[in-house]
N, C-alpha and C positions, 0 to 999 in steps of 0.2 A: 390533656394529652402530654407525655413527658417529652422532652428534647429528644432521645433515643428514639421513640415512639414516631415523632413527628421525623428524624432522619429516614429512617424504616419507610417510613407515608410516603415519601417524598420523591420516591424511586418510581414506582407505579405509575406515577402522577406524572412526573416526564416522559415516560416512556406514552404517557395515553395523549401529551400535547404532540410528541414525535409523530405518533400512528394517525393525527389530526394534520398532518403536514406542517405543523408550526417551525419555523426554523432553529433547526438545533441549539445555535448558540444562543439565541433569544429564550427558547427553554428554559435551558441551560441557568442561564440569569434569571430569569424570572423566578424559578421555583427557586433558586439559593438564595436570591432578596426575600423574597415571601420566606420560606425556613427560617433566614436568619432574624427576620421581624418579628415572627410568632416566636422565636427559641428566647428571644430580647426580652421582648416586648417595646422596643422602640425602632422606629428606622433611621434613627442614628446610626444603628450597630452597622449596616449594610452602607452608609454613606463615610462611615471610617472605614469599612474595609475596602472599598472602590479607590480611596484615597493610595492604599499600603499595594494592594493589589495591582493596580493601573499600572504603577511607575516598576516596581517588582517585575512585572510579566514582563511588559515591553521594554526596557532598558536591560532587559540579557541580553549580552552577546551572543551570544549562541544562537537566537532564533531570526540574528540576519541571514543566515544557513538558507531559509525558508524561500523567502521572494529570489535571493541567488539562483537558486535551483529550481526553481519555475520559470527564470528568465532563461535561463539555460535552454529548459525544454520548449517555451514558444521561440527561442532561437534553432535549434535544433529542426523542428517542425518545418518553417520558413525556410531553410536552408537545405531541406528536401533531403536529409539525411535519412529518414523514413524510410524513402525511396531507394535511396542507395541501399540502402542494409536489405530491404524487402528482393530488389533483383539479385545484391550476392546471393543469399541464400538460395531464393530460385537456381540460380544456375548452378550450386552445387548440388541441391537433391530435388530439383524440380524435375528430373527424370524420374525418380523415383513413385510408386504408389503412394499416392496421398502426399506426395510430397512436396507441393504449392502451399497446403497445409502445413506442412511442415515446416516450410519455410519461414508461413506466415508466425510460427512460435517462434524463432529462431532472429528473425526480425525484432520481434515484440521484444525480449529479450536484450535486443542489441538497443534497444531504442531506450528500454527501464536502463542500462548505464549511462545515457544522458538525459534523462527527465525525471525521474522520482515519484511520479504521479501512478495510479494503477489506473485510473479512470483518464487519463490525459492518452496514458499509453494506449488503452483499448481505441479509443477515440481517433487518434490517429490511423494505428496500425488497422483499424476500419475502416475509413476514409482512402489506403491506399492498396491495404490486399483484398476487403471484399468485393469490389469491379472486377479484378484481375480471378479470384475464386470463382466468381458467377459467371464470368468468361469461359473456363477452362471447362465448365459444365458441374462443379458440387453443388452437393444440394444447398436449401439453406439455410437449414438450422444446423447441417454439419459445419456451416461456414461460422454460423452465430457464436455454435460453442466452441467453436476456435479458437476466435477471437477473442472472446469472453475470457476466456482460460489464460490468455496469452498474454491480456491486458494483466493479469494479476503478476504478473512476471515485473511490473515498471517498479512496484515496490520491496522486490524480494533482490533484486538486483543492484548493489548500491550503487550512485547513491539513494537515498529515501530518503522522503520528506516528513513520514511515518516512526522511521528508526531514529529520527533524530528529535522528534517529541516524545519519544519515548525514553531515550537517553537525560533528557533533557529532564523527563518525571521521576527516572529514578536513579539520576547524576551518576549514569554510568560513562564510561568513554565512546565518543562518539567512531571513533578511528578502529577501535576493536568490535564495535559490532556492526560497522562495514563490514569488514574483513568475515566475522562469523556468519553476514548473510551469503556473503559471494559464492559458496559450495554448494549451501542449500539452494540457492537460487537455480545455480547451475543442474544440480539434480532436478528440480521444480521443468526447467525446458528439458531435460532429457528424459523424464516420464511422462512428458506430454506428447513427446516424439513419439514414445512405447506405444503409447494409448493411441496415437493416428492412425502407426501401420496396425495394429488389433482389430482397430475400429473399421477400417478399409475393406480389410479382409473378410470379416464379418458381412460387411456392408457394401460391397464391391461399386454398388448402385451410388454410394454417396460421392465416390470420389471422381474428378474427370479423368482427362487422359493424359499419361505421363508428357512432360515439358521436352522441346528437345535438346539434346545438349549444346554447350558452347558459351562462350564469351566470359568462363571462369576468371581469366586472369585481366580481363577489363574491367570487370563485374567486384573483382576481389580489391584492384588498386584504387576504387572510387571509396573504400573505407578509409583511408586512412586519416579524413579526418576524425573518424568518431573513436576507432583507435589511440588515436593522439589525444586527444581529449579524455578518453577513458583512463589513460595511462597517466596523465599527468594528474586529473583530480585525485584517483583514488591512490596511484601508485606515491603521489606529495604529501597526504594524507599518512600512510604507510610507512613512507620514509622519514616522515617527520619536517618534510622542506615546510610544509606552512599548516596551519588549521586546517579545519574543517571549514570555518566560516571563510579563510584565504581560500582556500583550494575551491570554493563554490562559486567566490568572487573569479579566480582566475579563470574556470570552467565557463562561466558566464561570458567574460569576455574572450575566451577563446571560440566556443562557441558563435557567437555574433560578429567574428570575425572572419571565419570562416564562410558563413551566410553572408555577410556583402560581398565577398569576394564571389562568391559562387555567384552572385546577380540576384538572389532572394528573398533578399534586407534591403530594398528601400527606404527614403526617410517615411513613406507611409509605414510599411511595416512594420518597423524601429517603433514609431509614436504606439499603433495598435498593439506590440508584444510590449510593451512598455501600462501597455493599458491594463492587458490583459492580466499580467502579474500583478499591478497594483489590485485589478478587482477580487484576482483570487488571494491575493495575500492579506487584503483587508476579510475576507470569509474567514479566513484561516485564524485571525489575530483577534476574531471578534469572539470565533470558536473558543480561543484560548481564553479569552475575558472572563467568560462564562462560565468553562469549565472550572476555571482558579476560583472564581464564586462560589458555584455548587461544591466545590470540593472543600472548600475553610467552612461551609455548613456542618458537611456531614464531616470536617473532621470535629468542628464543634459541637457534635450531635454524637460525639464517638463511636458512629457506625463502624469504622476500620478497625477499631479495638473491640468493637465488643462481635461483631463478626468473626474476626480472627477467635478469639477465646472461643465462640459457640463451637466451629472447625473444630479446635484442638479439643473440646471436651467431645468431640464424635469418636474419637479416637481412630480417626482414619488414619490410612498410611499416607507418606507425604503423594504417592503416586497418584493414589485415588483422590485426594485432591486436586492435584495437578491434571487429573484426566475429567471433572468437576468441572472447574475451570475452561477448558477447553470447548469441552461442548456448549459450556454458555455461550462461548465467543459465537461458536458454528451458528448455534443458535439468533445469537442479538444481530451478524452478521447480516442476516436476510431483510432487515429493515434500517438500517445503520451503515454510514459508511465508515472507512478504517480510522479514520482520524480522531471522529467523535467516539469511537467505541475505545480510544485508548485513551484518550483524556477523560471519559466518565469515568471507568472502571480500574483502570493499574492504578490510580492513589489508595482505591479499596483491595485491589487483590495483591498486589507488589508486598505491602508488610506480609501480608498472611503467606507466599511464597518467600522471603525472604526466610522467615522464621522457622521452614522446614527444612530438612535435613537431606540434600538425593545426592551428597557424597561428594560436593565441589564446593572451591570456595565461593567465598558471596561473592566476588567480582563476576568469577567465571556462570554464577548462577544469575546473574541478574544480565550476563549475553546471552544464555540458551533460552531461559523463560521467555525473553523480548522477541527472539527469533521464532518461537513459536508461536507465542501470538499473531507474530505479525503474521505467518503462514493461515493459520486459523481464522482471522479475521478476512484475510483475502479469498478465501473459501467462501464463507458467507453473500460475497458477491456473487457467485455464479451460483449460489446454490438456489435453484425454486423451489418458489415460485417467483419472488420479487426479487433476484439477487441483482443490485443496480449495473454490473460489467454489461448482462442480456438485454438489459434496460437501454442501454449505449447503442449498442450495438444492431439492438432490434432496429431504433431511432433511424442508422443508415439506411437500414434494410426493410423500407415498408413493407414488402412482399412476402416476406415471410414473420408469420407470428411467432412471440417469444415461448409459446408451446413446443413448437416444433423443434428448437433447440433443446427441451428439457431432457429428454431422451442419450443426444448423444452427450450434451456436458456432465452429464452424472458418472458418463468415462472416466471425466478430467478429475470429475470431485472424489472418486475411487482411487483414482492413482495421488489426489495430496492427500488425502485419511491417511494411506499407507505410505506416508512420505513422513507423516507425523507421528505417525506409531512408529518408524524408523529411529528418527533423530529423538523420541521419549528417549526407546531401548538402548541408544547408542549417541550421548551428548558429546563424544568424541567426535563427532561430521562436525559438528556445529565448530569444535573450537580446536578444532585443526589447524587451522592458520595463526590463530594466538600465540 
């Protein structure tokens, strides 16, 4: 079998140890040691390149960014900011139909500008609005794909922990596509909004009975820590006062400063979110390992070049590529989560986008492409049957199966299609704030 041949093989083959439960990043590694041994013939080659690789991945600056902003958001969490965010918005549209739902977007949302996570954010924002949902009388899979929906809000809202691995693949600036997720994100909660009252109306039965009003202006002064925190990461960021990696560090400890003072950061809770970031940051760092393996494989296998050439001898337009592309994500979405689908795939799709032509420069095109994915791949979470956000969330919810969500989250997953078919037709949202 030829190197090319055996790059080609190799892809199937992860995906069929993925579909076996194997751990991604172990994968990951595994199939790019095996490729690189058989493409060798020796496993020397694989032990020189863990050598180059190792100290390369982990000695960037840039992916101190990471465990930053994970401690951030087990700070945030502990410090019940959650909470806070989940009652302002109640009390400004919890009158409203469906509008505890509402809320609960609108929350999730406030919560992705301090956490980064999509899955941390569902997780949460389900542990404090589904009690409160089930309470007010919605059903519950209208509550599941709420939530679901909403959790995908943690990584469309900067900061992301997603937008910055992906920056990081295709050494774009991390500061400009903050800024270019921050609108889409923003549209992202405000067609979720669309989609509730729709869905309500429709569905009168799914929703309870409107909240009653009051305690706006108590309810609204309890943000202002996540406000401040908001303002200073991304707006320092922006301004230029520090990095991305400062502005994560300063977010962190603003953050957890905030939570002791609130009474919610104990020295236990300190040691446990201290834990907890190191556990997820070593996933994350193992993820990278792996991925930086499989990827000096198949760049040595010149999958990414001879890929690209096949594309251009199709003679497609660069769109219909780019709309190619896209449904793969929706697709691999359903079994994969955001992280690992950008570290497999954008070192193979990033040149082949790069190379096309949709009338921007390559900076400006290497922010909108990023921002679509990242929208696309967050889709894939909610979508069924297996999309991991209904996964979360079903977990709070033993009473209701992740069936019975399927139905209304296909709303949510209607209204980001046409969110993406938006921002193709019109890469002016995306880099509006650039």
């Amino acid at each position: 079998m030829s190197t090319l041949a055996l790059g080609f093989a190799s892809f199937p083959l992860l995906l069929a140890l993925i579909f076996a439960r194997a751990p991604i990043g172990l994968a990951m590694f595994a199939v790019g040691a095996a490729g690189l041994t058989l493409a060798t013939g020796s496993p020397a080659m694989v032990l020189a390149r863990l050598k180059t690789e190792s100290f390369s991945t982990f000695s960037s600056y840039s992916l101190a960014v990471i465990p930053m902003f994970l401690l951030m958001g087990q700070f945030a969490t502990r410090g019940g900011m959650s909470r806070a965010l989940f009652r302002a918005a109640g009390a400004w549209v919890g009158h409203w139909r469906g509008g505890l739902a509402m809320a609960s977007v609108a929350a999730s949302a406030g919560f992705g500008a301090i956490c980064g996570s999509s899955l941390a954010t569902a997780a949460t924002m389900g542990q404090v609005a589904l009690p409160e949902l089930k309470r007010a009388g919605y059903t519950g899979g209208f509550s599941v794909a709420t939530l679901a929906a909403g959790g995908t809000l943690g990584i469309l809202i900067p900061p992301s922990v997603v937008l910055v691995i992906y920056a990081i693949l295709t050494e774009t600036n991390i500061a400009r596509l903050f800024l270019a997720a921050l609108l889409p994100g923003l549209l992202a909660a405000a067609g979720y909004g669309v989609v509730i009252a729709l869905y309500v109306r429709r569905h009168p039965e799914a929703a309870g009975a409107p909240q009653p009003r009051g305690g706006r202006g108590r309810a609204t002064l309890a943000l202002w820590p996540v406000a401040a925190i908001f303002a200073l990461v991304v707006g320092g960021i922006w301004g230029g006062w520090f990095t991305p990696t400062e502005g994560a560090a300063v977010g962190a400890a603003g953050t957890g400063l905030v939570a002791w003072a609130g009474g919610g950061l104990g020295r236990a809770g300190l040691v446990e979110a201290l834990l907890e970031t190191a556990r997820a940051s070593a996933m994350i760092f193992f993820i990278l390992l792996g991925a930086a393996l499989y990827n000096g494989f198949l760049a040595f296998a010149r999958v990414p070049q001879e890929l690209s050439a096949f594309v251009v001898g199709l003679g497609l337009g660069p769109f219909a590529v780019l709309g190619l592309i896209l449904v793969f994500y929706l697709a691999l979405g359903c079994v994969m989560d955001s992280l690992s689908m950008i570290l497999l795939t954008i070192p193979i799709f990033w040149p082949l986008v790069a190379g096309l032509d949709f009338g921007l420069a390559g900076a400006d095109t290497a922010v909108w492409f990023g921002v679509l994915v990242l929208i696309v791949v967050e889709v894939g979470l909610v979508t069924p049957p297996v999309g991991m956000n209904l996964f979360v969330i079903c977990a709070l919810d033993r009473e209701t199966p992740a069936s019975a969500a399927y139905g209304p989250v296909l709303w949510f997953v209607a209204s980001d299609l046409a969110r993406v078919l938006l921002l193709v037709a019109f890469p002016g949202i995306v880099l509006f704030l650039l």
